[in-house]
Residue frames relative to the residue before (quaternion, step in Angstrom):
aa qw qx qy qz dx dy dz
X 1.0000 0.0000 0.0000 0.0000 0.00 0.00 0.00
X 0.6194 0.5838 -0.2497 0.4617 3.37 1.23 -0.87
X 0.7109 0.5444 -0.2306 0.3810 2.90 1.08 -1.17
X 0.4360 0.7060 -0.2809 0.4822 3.90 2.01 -0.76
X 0.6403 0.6467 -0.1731 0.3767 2.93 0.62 -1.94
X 0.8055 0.4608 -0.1202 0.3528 3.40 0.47 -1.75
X 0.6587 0.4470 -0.2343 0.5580 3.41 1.84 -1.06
X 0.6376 0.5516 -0.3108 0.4389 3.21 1.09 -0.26
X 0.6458 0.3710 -0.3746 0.5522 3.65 0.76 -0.61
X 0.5185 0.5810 -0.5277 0.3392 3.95 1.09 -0.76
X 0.7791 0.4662 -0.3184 0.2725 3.52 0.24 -1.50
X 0.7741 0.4377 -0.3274 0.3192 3.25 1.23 -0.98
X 0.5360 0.5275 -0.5286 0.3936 3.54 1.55 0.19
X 0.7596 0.3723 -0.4697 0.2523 3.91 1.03 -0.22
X 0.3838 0.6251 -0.5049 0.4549 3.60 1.54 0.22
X 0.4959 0.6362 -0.3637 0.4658 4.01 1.28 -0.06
X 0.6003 0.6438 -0.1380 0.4540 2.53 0.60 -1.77
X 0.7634 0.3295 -0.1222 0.5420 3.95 0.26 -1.77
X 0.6392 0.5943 -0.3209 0.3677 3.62 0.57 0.00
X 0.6475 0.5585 -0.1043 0.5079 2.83 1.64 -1.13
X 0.7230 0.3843 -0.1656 0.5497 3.43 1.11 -0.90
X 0.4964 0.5971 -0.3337 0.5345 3.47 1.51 -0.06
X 0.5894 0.4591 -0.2928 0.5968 3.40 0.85 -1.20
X 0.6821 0.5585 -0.3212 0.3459 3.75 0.27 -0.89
X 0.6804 0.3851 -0.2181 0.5842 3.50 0.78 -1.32
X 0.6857 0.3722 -0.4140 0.4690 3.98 0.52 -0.11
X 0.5309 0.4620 -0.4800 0.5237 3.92 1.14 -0.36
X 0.5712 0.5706 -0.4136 0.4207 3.93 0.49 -1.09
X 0.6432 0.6105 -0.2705 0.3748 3.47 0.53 -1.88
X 0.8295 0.4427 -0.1638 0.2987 3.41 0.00 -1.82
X 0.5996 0.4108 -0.2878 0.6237 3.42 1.62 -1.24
X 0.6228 0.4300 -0.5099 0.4090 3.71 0.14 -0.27
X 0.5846 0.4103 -0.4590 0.5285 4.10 0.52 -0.84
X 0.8496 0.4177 -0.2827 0.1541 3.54 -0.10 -0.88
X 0.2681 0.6872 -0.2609 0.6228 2.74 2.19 0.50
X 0.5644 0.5463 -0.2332 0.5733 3.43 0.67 -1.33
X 0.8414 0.4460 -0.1137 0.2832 3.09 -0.21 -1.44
X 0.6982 0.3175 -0.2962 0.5692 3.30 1.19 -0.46
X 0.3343 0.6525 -0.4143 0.5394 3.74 1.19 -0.37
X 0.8730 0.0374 -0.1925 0.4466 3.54 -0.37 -1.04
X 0.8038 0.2565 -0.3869 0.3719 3.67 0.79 0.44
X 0.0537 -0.8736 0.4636 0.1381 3.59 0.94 1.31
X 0.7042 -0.5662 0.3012 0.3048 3.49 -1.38 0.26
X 0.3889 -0.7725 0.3439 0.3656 3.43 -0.35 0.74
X 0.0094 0.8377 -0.5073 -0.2018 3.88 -0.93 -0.41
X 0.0949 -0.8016 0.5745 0.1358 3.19 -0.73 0.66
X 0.6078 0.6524 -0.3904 0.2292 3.29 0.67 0.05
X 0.6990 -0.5838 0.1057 0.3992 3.87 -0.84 0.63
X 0.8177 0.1824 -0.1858 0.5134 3.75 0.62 0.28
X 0.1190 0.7694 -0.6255 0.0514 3.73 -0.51 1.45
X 0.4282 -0.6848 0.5885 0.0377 3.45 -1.17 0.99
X 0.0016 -0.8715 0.4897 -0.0252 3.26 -1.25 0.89
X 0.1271 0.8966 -0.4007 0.1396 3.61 0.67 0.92
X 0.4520 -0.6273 0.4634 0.4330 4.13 -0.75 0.80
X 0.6577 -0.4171 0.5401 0.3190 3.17 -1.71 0.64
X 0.5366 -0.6079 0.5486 0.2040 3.33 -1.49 0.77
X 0.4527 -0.6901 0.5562 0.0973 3.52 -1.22 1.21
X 0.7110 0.2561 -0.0336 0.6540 4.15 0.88 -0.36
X 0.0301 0.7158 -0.6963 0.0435 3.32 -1.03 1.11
X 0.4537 -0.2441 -0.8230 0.2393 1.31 -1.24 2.16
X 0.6360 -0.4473 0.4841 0.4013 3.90 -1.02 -0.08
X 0.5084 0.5992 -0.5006 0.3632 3.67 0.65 0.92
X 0.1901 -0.7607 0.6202 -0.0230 3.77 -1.75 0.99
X 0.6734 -0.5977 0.3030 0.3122 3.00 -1.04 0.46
X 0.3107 0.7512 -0.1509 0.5625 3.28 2.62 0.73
X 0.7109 0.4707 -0.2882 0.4358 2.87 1.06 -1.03
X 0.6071 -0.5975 0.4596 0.2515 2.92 -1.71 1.44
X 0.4587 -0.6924 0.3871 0.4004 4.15 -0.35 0.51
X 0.6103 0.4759 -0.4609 0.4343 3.64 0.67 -0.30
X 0.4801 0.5082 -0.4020 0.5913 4.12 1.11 -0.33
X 0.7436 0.5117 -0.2715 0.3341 3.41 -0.16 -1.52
X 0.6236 0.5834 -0.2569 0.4525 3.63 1.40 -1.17
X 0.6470 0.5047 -0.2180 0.5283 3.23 1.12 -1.32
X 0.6788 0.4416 -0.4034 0.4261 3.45 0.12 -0.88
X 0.5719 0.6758 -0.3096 0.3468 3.97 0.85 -1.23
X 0.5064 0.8109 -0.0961 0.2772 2.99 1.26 -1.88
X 0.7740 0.1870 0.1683 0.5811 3.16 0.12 -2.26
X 0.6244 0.4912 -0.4305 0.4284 3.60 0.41 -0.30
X 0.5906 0.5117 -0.3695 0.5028 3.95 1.56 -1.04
X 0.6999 0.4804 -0.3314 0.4117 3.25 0.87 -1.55
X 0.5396 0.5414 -0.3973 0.5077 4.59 0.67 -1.00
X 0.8772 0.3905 -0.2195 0.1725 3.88 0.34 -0.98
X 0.6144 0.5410 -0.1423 0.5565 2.63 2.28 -0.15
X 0.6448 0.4344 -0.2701 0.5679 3.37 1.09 -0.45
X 0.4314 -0.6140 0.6243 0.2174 3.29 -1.77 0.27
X 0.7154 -0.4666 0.2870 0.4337 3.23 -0.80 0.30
X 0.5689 0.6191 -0.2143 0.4972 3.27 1.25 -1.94
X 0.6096 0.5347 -0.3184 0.4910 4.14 0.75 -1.44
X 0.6831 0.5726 -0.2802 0.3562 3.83 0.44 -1.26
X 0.6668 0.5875 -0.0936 0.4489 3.25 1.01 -2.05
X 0.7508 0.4012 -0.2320 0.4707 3.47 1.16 -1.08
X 0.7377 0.4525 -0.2736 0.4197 3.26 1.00 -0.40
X 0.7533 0.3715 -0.3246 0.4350 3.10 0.99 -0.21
X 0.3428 0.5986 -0.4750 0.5465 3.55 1.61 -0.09
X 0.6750 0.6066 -0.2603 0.3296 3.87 0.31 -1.09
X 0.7568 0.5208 -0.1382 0.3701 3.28 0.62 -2.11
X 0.1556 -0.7691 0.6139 0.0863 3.70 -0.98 0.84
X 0.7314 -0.3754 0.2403 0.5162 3.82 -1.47 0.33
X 0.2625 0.7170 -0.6132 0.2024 3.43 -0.38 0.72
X 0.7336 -0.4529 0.3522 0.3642 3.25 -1.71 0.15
X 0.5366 0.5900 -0.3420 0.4970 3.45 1.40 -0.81
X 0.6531 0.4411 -0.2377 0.5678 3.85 0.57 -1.01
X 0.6890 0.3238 -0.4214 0.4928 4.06 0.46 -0.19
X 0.6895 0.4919 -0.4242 0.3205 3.29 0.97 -0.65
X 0.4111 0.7565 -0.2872 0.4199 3.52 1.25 -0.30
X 0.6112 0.6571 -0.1353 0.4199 2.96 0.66 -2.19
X 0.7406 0.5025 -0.1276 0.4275 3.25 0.32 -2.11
X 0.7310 0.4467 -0.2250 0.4643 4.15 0.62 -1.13
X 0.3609 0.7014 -0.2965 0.5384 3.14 1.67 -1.17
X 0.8922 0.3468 -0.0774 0.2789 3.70 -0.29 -1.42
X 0.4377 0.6904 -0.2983 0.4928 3.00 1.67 -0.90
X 0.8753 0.3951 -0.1548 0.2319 2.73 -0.36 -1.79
X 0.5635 0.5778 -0.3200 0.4962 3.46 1.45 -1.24
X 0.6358 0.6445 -0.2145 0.3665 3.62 0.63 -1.39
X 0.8517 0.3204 -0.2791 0.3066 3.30 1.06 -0.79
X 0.6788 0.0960 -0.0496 0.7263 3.26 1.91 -0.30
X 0.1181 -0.8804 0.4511 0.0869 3.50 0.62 1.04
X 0.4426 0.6618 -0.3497 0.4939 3.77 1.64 -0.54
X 0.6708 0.3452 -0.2179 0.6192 3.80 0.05 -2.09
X 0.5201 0.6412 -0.4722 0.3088 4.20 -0.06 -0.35
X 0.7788 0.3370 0.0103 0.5289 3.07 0.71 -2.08
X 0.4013 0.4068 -0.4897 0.6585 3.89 1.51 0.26
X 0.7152 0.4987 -0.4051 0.2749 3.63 -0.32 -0.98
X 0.4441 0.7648 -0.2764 0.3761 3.41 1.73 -1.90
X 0.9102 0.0105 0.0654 0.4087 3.85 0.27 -1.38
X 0.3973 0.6144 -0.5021 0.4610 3.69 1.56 0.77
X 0.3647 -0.6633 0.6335 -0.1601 3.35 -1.50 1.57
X 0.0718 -0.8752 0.4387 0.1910 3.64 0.87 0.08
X 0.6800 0.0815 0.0471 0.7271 3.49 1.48 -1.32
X 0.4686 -0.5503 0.5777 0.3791 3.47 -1.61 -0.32
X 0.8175 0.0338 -0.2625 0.5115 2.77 -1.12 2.06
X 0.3524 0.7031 -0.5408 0.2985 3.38 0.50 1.09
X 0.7379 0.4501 -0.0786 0.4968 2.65 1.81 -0.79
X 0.1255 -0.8692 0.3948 0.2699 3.63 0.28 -0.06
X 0.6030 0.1313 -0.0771 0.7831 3.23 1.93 -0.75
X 0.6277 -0.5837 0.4711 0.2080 3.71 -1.26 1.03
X 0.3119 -0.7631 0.4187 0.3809 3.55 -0.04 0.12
X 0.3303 0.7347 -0.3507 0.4776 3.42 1.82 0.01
X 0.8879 0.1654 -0.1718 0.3934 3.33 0.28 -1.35
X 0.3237 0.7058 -0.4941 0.3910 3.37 1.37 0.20
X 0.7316 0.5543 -0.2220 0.3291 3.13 0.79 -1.42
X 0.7498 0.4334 -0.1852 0.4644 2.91 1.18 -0.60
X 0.3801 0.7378 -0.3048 0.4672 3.13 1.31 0.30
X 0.7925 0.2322 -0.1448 0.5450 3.05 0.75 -1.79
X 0.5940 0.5641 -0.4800 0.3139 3.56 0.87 -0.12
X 0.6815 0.4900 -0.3388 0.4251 3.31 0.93 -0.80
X 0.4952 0.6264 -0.3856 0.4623 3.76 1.51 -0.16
X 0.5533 0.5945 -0.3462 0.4696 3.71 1.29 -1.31
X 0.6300 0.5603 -0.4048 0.3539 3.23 0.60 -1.87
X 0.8412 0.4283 -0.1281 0.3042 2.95 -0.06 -2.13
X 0.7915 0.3857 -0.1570 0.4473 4.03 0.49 -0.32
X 0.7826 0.4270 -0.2686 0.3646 3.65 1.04 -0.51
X 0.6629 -0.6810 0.2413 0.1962 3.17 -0.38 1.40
X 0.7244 0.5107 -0.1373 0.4423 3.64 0.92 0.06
X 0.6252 -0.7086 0.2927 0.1461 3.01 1.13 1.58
X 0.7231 -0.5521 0.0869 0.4060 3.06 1.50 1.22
X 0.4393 0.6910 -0.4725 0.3260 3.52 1.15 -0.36
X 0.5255 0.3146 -0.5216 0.5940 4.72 0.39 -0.46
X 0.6340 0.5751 -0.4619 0.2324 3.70 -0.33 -1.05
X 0.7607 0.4977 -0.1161 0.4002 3.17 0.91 -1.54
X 0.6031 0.4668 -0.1827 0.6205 3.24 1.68 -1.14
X 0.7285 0.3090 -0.3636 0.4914 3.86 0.69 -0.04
X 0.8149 0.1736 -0.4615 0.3047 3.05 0.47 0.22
X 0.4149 0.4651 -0.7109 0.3258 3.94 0.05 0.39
X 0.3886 -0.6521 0.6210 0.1949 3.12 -1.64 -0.01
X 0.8305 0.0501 -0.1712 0.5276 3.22 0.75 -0.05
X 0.4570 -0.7645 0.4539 0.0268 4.03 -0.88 1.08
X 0.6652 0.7026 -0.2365 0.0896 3.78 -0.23 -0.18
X 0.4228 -0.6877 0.3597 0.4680 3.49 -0.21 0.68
X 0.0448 -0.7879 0.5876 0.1787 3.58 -0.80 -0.02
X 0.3068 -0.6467 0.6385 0.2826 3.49 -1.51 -0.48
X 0.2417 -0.8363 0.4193 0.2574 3.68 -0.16 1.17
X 0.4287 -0.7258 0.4366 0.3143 3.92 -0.92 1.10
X 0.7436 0.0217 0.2439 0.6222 3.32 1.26 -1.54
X 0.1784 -0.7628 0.6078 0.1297 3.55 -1.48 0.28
X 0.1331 -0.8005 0.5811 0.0611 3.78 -0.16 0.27
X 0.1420 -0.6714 0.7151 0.1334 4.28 -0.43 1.12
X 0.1604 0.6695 -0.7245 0.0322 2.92 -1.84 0.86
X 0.3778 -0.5350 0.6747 0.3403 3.77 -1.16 1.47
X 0.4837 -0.4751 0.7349 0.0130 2.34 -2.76 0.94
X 0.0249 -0.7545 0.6131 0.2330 4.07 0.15 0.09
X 0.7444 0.4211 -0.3419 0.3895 3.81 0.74 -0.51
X 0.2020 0.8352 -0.3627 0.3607 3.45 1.46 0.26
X 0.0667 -0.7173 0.6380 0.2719 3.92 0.04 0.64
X 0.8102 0.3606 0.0046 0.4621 3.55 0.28 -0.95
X 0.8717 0.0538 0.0512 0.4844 3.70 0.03 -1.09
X 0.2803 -0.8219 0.4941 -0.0426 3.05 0.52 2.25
X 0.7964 0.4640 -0.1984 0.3332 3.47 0.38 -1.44
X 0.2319 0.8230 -0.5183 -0.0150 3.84 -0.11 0.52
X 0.3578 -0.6910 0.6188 0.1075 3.44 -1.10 0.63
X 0.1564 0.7103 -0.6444 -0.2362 3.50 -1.28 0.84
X 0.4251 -0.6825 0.5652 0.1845 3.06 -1.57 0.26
X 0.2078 -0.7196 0.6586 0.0716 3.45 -1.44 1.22
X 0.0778 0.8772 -0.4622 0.1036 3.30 -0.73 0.89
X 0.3802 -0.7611 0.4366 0.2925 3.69 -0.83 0.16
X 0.1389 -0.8832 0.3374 0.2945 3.46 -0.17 0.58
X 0.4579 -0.7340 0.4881 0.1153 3.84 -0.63 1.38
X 0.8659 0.0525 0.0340 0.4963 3.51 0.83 -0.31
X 0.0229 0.8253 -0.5522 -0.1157 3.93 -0.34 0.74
X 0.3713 -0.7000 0.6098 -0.0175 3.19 -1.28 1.42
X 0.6664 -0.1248 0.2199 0.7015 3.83 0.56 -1.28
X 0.8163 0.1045 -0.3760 0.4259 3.11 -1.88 1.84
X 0.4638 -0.6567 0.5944 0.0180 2.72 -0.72 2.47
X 0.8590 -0.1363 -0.0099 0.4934 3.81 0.82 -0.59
X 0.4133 -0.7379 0.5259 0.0900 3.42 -1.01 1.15
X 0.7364 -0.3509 0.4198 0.3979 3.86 -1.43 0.08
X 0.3624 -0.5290 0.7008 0.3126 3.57 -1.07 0.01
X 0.1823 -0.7118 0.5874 0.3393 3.83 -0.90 0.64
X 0.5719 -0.5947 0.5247 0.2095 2.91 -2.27 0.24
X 0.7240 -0.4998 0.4244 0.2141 3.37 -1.28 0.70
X 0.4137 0.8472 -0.3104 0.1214 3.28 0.79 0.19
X 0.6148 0.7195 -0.2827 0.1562 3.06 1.60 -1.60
X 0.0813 -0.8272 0.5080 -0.2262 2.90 0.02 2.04
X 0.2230 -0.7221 0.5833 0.2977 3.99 -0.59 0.33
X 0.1368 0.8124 -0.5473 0.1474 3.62 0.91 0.55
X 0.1118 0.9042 -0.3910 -0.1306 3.40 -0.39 0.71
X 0.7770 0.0594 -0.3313 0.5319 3.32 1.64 1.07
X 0.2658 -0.8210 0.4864 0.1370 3.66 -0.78 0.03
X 0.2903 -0.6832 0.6558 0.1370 3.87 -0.93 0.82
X 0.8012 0.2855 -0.1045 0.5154 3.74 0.59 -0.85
X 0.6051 -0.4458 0.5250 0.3994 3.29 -1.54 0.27
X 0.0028 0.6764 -0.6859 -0.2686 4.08 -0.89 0.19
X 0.8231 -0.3518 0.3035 0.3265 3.27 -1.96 0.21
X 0.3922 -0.6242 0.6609 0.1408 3.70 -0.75 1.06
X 0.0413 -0.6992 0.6833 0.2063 3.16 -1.55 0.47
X 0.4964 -0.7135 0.4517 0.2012 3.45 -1.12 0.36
X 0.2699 -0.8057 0.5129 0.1222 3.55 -0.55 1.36
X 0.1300 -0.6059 0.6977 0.3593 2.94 -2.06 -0.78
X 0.5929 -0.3871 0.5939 0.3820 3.10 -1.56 -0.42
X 0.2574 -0.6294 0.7281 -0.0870 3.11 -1.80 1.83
X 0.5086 -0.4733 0.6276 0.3513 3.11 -1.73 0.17
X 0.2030 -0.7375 0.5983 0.2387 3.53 -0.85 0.50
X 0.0652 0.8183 -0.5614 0.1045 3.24 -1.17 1.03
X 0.5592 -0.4440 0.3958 0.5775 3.74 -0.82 -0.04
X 0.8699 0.2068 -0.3256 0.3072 3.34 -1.08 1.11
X 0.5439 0.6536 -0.3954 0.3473 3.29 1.34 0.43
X 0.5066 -0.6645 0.3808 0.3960 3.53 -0.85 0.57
X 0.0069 0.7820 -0.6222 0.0359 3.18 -1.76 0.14
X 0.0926 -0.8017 0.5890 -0.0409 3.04 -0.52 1.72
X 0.1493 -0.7750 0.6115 -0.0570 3.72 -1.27 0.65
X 0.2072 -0.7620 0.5860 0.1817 3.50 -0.52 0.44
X 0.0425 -0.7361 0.6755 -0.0044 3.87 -1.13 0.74
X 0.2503 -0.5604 0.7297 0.3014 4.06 -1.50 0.54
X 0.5608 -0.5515 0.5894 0.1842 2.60 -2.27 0.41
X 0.5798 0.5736 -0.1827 0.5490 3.13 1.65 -1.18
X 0.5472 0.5147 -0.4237 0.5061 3.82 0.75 0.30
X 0.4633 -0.7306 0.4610 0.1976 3.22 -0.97 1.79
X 0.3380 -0.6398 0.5487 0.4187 4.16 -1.01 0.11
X 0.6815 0.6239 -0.2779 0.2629 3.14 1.55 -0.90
X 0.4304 0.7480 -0.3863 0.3256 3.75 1.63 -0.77
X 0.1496 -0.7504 0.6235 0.1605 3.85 -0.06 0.78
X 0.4814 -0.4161 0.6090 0.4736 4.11 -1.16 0.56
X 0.9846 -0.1239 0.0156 0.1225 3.51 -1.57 0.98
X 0.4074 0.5832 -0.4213 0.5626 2.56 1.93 1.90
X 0.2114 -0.7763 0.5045 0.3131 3.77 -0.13 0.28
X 0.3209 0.6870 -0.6231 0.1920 3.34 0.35 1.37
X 0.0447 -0.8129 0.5650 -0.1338 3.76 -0.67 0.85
X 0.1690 -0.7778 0.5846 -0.1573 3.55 -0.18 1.92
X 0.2757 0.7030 -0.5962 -0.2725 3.51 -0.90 -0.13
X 0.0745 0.6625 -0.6518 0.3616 3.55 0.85 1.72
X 0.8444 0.1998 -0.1799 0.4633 3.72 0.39 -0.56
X 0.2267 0.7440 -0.6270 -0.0438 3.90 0.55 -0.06
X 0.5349 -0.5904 0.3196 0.5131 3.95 -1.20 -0.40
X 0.2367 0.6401 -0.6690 0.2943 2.91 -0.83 2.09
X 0.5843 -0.5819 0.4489 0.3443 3.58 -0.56 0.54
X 0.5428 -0.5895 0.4260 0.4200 3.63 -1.23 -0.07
X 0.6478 0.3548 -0.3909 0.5492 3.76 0.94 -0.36
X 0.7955 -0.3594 0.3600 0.3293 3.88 0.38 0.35
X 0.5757 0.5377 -0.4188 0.4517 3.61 0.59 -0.48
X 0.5385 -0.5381 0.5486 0.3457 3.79 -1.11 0.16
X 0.6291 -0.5825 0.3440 0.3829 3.67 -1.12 0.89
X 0.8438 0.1916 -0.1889 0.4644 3.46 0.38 -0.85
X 0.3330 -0.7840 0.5237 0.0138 3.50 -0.83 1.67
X 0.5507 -0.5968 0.4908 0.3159 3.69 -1.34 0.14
X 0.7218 0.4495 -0.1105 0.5146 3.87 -0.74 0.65
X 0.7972 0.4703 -0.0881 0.3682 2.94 1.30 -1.25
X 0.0548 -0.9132 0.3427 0.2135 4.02 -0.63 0.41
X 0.4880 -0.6767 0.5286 0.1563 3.04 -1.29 1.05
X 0.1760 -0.4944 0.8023 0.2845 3.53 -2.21 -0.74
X 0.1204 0.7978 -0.5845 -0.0854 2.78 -0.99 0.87
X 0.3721 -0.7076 0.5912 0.1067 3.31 -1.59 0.35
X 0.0469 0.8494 -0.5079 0.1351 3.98 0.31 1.58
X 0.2577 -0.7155 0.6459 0.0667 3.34 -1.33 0.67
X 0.1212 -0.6465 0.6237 0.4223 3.55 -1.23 0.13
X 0.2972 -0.7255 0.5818 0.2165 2.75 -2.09 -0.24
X 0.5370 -0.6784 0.3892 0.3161 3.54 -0.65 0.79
X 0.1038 -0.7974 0.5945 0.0036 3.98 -0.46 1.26
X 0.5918 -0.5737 0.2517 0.5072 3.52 1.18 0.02
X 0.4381 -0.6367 0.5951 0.2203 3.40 -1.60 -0.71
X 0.2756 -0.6957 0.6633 0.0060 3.31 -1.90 0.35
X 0.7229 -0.5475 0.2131 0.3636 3.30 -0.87 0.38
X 0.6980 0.2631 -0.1674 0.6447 3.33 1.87 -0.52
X 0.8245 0.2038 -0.2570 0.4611 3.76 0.55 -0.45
X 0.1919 -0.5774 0.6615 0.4384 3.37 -1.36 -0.24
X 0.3953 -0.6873 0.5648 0.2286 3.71 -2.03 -0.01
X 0.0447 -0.8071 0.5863 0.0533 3.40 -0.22 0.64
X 0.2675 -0.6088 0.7234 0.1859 3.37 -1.65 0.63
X 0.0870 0.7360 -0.6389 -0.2064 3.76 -1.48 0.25
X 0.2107 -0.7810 0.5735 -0.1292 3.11 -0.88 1.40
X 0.4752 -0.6867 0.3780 0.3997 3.66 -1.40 1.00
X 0.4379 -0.6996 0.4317 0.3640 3.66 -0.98 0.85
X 0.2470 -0.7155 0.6532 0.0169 3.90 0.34 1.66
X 0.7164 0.6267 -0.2943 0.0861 3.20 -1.52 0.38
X 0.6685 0.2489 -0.2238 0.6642 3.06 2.28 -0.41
X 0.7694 0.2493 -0.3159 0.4961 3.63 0.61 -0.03
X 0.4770 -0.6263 0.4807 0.3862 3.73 -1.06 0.21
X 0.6148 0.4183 -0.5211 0.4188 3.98 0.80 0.82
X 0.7457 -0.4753 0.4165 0.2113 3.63 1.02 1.07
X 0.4761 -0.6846 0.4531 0.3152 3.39 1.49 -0.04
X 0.7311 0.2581 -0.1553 0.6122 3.64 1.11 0.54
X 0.3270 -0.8210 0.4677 -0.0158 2.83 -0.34 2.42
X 0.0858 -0.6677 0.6425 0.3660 3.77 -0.60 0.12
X 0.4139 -0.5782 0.6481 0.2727 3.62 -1.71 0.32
X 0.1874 0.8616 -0.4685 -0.0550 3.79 -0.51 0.34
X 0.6779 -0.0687 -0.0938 0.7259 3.78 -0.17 1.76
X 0.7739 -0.4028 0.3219 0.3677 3.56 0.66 1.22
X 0.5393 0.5477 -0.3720 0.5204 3.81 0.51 -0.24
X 0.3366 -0.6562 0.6246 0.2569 3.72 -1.31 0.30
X 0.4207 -0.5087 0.6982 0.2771 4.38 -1.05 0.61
X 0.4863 0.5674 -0.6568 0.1009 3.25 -0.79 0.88
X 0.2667 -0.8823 0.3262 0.2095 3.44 0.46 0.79
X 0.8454 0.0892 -0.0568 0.5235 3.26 1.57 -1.25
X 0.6344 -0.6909 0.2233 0.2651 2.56 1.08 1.87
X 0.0607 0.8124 -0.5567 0.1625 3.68 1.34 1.02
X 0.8157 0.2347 -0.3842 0.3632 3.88 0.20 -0.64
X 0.5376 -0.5793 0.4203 0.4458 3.57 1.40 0.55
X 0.5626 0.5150 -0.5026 0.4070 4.46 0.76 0.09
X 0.6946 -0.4439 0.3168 0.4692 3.91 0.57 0.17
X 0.5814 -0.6726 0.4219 0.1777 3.25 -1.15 0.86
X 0.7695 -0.2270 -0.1170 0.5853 3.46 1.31 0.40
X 0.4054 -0.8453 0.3087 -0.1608 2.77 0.23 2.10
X 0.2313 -0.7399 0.5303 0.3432 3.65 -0.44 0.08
X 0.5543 -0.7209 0.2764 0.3110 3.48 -0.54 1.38
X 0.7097 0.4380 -0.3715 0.4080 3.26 0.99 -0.57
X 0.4705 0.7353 -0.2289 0.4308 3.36 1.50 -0.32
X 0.7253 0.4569 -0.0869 0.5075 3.42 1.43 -1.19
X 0.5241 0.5344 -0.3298 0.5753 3.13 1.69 -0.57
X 0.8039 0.2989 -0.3188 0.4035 3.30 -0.23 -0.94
X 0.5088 0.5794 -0.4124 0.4852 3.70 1.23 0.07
X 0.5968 0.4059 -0.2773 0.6341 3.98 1.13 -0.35
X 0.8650 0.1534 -0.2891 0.3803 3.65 0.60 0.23
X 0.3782 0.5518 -0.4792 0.5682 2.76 1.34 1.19
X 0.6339 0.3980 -0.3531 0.5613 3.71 0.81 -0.49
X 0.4770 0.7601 -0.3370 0.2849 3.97 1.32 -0.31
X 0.6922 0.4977 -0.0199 0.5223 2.19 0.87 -2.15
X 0.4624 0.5828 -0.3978 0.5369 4.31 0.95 -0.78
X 0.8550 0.3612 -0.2589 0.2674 3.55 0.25 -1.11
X 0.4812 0.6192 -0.2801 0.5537 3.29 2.07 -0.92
X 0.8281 0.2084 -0.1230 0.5057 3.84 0.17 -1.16
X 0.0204 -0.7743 0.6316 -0.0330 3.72 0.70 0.99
């Protein structure tokens, strides 16, 4: 009877067993077609600035180069993304309050973006195998950002500073308008080519693209060109893409929504002007991938201040009317700067 028992519990642990590796070779299967599948049908864009850069070779994006405060950070979140489940992430950070744990976050968080904010935002949504990841490093991020938002005392200013990815005062060279047709909403986009006068956040920036076209709409996708990654310094370019149709007025995680103020100036001109200089505050965005490149958009990070995430500077003075980053309401620019890296530095040496 014992002996039933014993053959019986055997078979059903290797019909387990075969279930398990079945289930496996269809999870393998499905993420491998859907791979395929986006490979051979990549997303279109029509909007005014698409990026094109090779997929990263090391996950995370670290060498025997890397500076050790990066290297620490990168170690950090990549242990913390491969061990947890999504559900594990979500709960802890739904959970976690302003503490040292949450600055210490904050602080790697910043590093890491800061130093190569491009290979970051490759790093942000690359999967190398199925289940390398347990949590995306994508949604981690978001996790802890929405934790920053939601707990740190300072009326949004780390939020804002953690998430653009890249900082810097510029002088704008040109602007080029170009309709979106696939646009549900915010048809009209503008990029901008610019020079950058002053770096705040990102040790290194995109290579720009040929482009400086006067194109001034588009039905199709045109040809991407494919960057790298500069040092960023006084005189390097920078291009950025911004909608007109994006309210100034949309506070981050208010459902106010004007289009009395979209980004246009008060006499009518669009917000960002030729000649003229800004601060800005840019994000990328994720346009998809291909078997060899990812595509990145970089775009101003609209959404916590009413200037759209792109200060103008006028007779030297920062536009901050309501004194949203809390440095004075018309600041001396150099004055306002070194106020943003003084709240930097707060977030680096927590």
């Amino acid at each position: 009877m014992n002996k039933l028992k014993f053959v019986a519990a055997s078979r059903c642990i290797v019909f387990s067993i075969f279930l398990v590796s079945l289930l496996h070779v269809f999870t393998v299967q499905a993420v491998q077609a859907q791979t395929a599948w986006r490979y051979a049908n990549p997303r279109p864009y029509w909007g005014a600035l698409e990026m094109r850069i090779e997929k990263l070779s090391t996950y995370p994006p670290i060498s025997i180069l890397t500076r050790p405060e990066v290297l620490a950070g990168y170690l950090y979140l990549n242990d913390y993304v491969r061990n947890r489940s999504v559900a594990q992430v979500d709960s802890f950070f739904v959970g976690i309050t302003y503490s040292d744990t949450l600055r210490a976050f904050a602080k790697y968080l910043y590093i890491i973006d800061d130093e190569d904010p491009l290979r970051f935002s490759q790093w942000l949504t690359t999967d190398p195998s199925p289940g390398y990841y347990k949590c995306t490093p994508a949604h981690m991020r978001f996790a802890l950002e929405s934790a920053i938002e939601r707990t740190f005392p300072d009326t949004l200013t780390t939020s804002f500073l953690v998430t653009s990815d890249i900082i810097a005062r510029v002088k704008i060279i040109r602007t080029t308008d170009v309709f979106d047709s696939a646009a549900a909403r915010t048809k009209r986009a503008v990029r901008v080519d610019a020079i950058i006068t002053d770096v705040i956040k990102g040790k290194h920036v995109p290579t720009c693209l040929n482009i400086f076209s006067t194109t001034k709409s588009r039905t199709s996708t045109q040809p991407v060109g494919t960057v790298g990654v500069d040092t960023a310094i006084t005189g390097k370019c920078l291009q950025f893409e911004y909608r007109l149709d994006w309210s100034r007025i949309k506070i981050h995680g208010s459902d106010v929504w004007s289009n009395d103020s979209l980004m246009v100036s008060p006499s009518g001109k669009e917000w960002v002007q030729k000649d003229s200089e800004y601060v800005v505050f840019l994000r990328f965005s994720d346009l998809g991938e291909d078997s060899t490149y990812n595509y990145r958009g970089l775009r101003s990070n609209w959404g916590y201040t009413r200037s759209g995430g792109i200060f103008p500077i006028r007779d030297g003075k920062i536009y901050d009317p309501q004194n949203q980053m809390r440095f004075g309401t018309n600041a001396p620019a150099t004055l306002w700067i070194n106020a943003i890296r003084s709240k930097i530095y707060s977030i680096t040496n927590p």
